[in-house]
C-alpha positions in Angstrom: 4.9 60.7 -62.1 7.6 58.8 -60.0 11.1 59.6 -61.2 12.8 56.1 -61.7 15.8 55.4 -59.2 19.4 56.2 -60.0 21.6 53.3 -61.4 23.5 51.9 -58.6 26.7 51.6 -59.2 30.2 49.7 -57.4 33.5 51.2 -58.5 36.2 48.8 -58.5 39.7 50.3 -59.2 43.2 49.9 -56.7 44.0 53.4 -57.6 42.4 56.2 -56.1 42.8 59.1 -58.5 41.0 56.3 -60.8 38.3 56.1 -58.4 38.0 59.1 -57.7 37.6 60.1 -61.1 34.9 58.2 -61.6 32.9 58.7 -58.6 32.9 62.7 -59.9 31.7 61.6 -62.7 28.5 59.5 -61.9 28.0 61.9 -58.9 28.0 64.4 -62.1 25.2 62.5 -64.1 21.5 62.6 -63.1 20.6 59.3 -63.4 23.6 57.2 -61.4 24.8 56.9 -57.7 27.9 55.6 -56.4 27.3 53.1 -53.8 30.7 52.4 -52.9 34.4 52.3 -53.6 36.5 48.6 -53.4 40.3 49.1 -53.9 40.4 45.2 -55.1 38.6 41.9 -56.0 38.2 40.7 -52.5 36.7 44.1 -51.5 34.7 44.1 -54.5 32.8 40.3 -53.5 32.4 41.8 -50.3 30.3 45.0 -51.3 28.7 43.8 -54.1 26.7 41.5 -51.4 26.3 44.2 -49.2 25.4 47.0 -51.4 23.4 45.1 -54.2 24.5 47.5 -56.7 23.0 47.5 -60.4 26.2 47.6 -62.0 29.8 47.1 -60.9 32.9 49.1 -63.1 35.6 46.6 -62.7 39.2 47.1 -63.5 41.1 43.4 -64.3 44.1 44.5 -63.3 44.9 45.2 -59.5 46.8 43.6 -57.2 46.0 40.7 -54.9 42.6 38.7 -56.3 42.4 40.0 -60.0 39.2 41.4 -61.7 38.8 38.6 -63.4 38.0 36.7 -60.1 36.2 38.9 -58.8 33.7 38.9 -62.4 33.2 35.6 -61.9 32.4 35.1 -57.7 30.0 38.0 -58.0 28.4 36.9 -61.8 27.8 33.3 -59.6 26.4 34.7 -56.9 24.2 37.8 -57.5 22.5 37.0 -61.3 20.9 40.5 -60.8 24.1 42.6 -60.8 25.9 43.4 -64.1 29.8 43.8 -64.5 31.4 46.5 -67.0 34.9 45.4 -67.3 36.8 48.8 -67.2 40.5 48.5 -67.8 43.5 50.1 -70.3 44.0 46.8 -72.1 42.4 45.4 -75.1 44.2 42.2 -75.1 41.8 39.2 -76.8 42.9 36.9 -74.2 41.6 39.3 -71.5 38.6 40.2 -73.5 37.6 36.3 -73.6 38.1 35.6 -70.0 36.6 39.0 -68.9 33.1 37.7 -70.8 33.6 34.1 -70.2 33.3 35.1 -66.1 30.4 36.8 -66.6 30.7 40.4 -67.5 28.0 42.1 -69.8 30.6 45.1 -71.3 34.2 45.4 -71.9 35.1 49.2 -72.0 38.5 51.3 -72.1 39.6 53.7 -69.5 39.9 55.9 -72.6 36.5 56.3 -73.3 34.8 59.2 -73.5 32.4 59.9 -70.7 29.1 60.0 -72.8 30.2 56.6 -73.7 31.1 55.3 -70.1 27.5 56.8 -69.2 26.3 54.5 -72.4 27.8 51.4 -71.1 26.8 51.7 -67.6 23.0 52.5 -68.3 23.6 49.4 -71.2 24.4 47.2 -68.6 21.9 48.0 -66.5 19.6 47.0 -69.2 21.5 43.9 -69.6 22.5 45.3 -72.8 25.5 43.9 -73.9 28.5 46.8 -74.9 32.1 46.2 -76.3 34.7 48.8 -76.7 35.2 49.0 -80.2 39.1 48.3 -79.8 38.1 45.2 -77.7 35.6 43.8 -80.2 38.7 44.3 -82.9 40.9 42.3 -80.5 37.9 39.8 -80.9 38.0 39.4 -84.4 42.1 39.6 -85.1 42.5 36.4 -83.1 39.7 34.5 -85.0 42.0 35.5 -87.4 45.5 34.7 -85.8 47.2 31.7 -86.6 46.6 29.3 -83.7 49.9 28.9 -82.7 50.7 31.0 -79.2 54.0 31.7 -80.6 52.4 34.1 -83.4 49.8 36.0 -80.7 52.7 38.1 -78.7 52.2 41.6 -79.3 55.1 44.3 -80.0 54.5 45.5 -76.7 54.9 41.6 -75.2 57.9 41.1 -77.2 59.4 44.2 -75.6 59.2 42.8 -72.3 59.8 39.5 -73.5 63.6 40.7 -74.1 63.9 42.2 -70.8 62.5 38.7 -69.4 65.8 37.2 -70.9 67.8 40.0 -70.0 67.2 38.8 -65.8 64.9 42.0 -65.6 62.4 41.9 -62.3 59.2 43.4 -63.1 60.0 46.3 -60.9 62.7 46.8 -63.5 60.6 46.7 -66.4 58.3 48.7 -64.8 60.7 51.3 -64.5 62.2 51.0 -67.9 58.7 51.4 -69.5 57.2 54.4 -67.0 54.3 51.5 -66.7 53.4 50.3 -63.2 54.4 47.0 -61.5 51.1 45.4 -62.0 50.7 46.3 -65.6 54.7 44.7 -66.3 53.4 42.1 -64.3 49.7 41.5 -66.2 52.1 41.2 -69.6 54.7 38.9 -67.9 51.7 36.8 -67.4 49.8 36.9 -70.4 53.5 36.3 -72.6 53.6 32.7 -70.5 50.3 31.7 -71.2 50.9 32.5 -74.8 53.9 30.5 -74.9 52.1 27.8 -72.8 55.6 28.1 -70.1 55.7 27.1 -66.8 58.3 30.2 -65.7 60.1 32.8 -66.8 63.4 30.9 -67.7 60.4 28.1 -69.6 59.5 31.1 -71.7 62.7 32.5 -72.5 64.4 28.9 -73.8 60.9 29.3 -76.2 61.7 32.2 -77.4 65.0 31.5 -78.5 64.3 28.5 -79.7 61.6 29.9 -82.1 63.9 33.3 -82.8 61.4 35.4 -81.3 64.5 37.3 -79.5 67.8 38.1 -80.8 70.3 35.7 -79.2 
C-alpha cells in the first residue's frame, strides 16, 4: 500500500529563529515537508505559485506587504492552497480580516506543537481550526458595545498614552521590550478603532472622550 504524500507546507515568518523553529518542527513530524521559507508577503505570493504548497503558516505581522495581503492575493489565486494564520495576537479585528481574506485557521505562536501539527493537517483537510483565544476574541466583540471608543484594549491604551506623549514607535518599542512592528501593528489597530486619520486625529479623540489622563 502507497504511503500518502507529506503535507506541503510554505512557512511565512520575517524572523528567522521563527522560521527556523518551525521548519525543525515539520522536518520532525512524519507526515509534513517544508517546501520553502518567505521572510514576507511579497515573497510569500511569489512561492506559493511556484511551489503549490498544501498549506501556507502565515504570520500577519511583518514588515513591508502584511500577512493579511498576502491571505488574500494567494486565497484569489490558488483555491487549492489553504492559509493557517500563525501570529502572537488574538486581536478580533485581526481575527475577522485574517478569515475575511481567506484563511481556513487562526492559530497562536503559543500553541503547543501537537496542536500546530492539528491545525496544519486541519487545513489540509479544509478543516476549519481557531485558536481558542481567537474564537473568544470572536465572541467578546459580538459582545462589545459598537462604539470603537469602548474596543481599545489595556495594552492599546498603554500605547495610546505614549502616542500623546510624542513617542515614535521605535520609542515605544523600546519602552515595552516589544519589537518595532508589533508597536507599530497596535499604533494601527488604536486608529482604526478610533476611526482617526493620524496620530495627532487619535490623540485629540482620546482626550476628548477621557480615555487618557490630560
Amino acid at each position: 500500500m502507497t504511503s500518502p504524500s507529506p503535507i506541503r507546507v510554505l512557512i511565512v515568518d520575517d524572523h528567522p529563529m521563527v522560521r527556523d523553529g518551525l521548519r525543525l518542527f515539520i522536518s520532525l513530524t512524519g507526515d509534513m515537508e517544508c517546501v520553502g521559507q518567505a521572510q514576507s508577503g511579497e515573497e510569500a505570493i511569489a512561492m506559493a505559485a511556484a511551489l503549490k504548497p498544501n498549506v501556507v503558516l502565515m504570520d500577519l505581522v511583518m514588515p513591508g506587504m502584511g500577512g493579511i495581503q498576502a491571505i488574500k492575493a494567494i486565497h484569489q489565486r490558488h483555491d487549492d492552497i489553504e492559509v493557517v494564520a500563525l501570529t502572537s495576537f488574538a486581536e478580533p479585528d485581526l481575527v475577522k480580516q485574517a478569515l475575511k481574506a481567506g484563511a481556513i485557521g487562526y492559530v497562536l505562536k503559543n500553541v503547543q506543537s501537537a496542536g500546530l501539527a492539528d491545525a496544519i493537517r486541519a487545513a489540509n483537510a479544509h478543516r476549519r481550526v481557531l485558536a481558542p483565544e481567537a474564537t473568544e476574541a470572536l465572541v467578546r466583540s459580538l459582545d462589545a458595545d459598537d462604539s470603537p471608543l469602548e474596543a481599545l484594549s489595556d495594552r492599546e491604551l498603554e500605547i495610546l498614552e505614549m502616542i500623546a506623549e510624542g513617542m515614535t514607535n521605535k520609542a515605544i518599542a523600546s519602552r515595552l521590550s516589544i519589537t518595532e512592528s508589533t508597536a507599530r501593528f497596535h499604533t494601527g489597530n488604536i486608529l482604526s478603532k478610533l476611526g482617526a486619520q493620524n496620530r495627532a486625529e487619535a490623540v485629540k479623540l482620546a482626550l476628548k472622550y477621557h480615555l487618557i489622563p490630560r
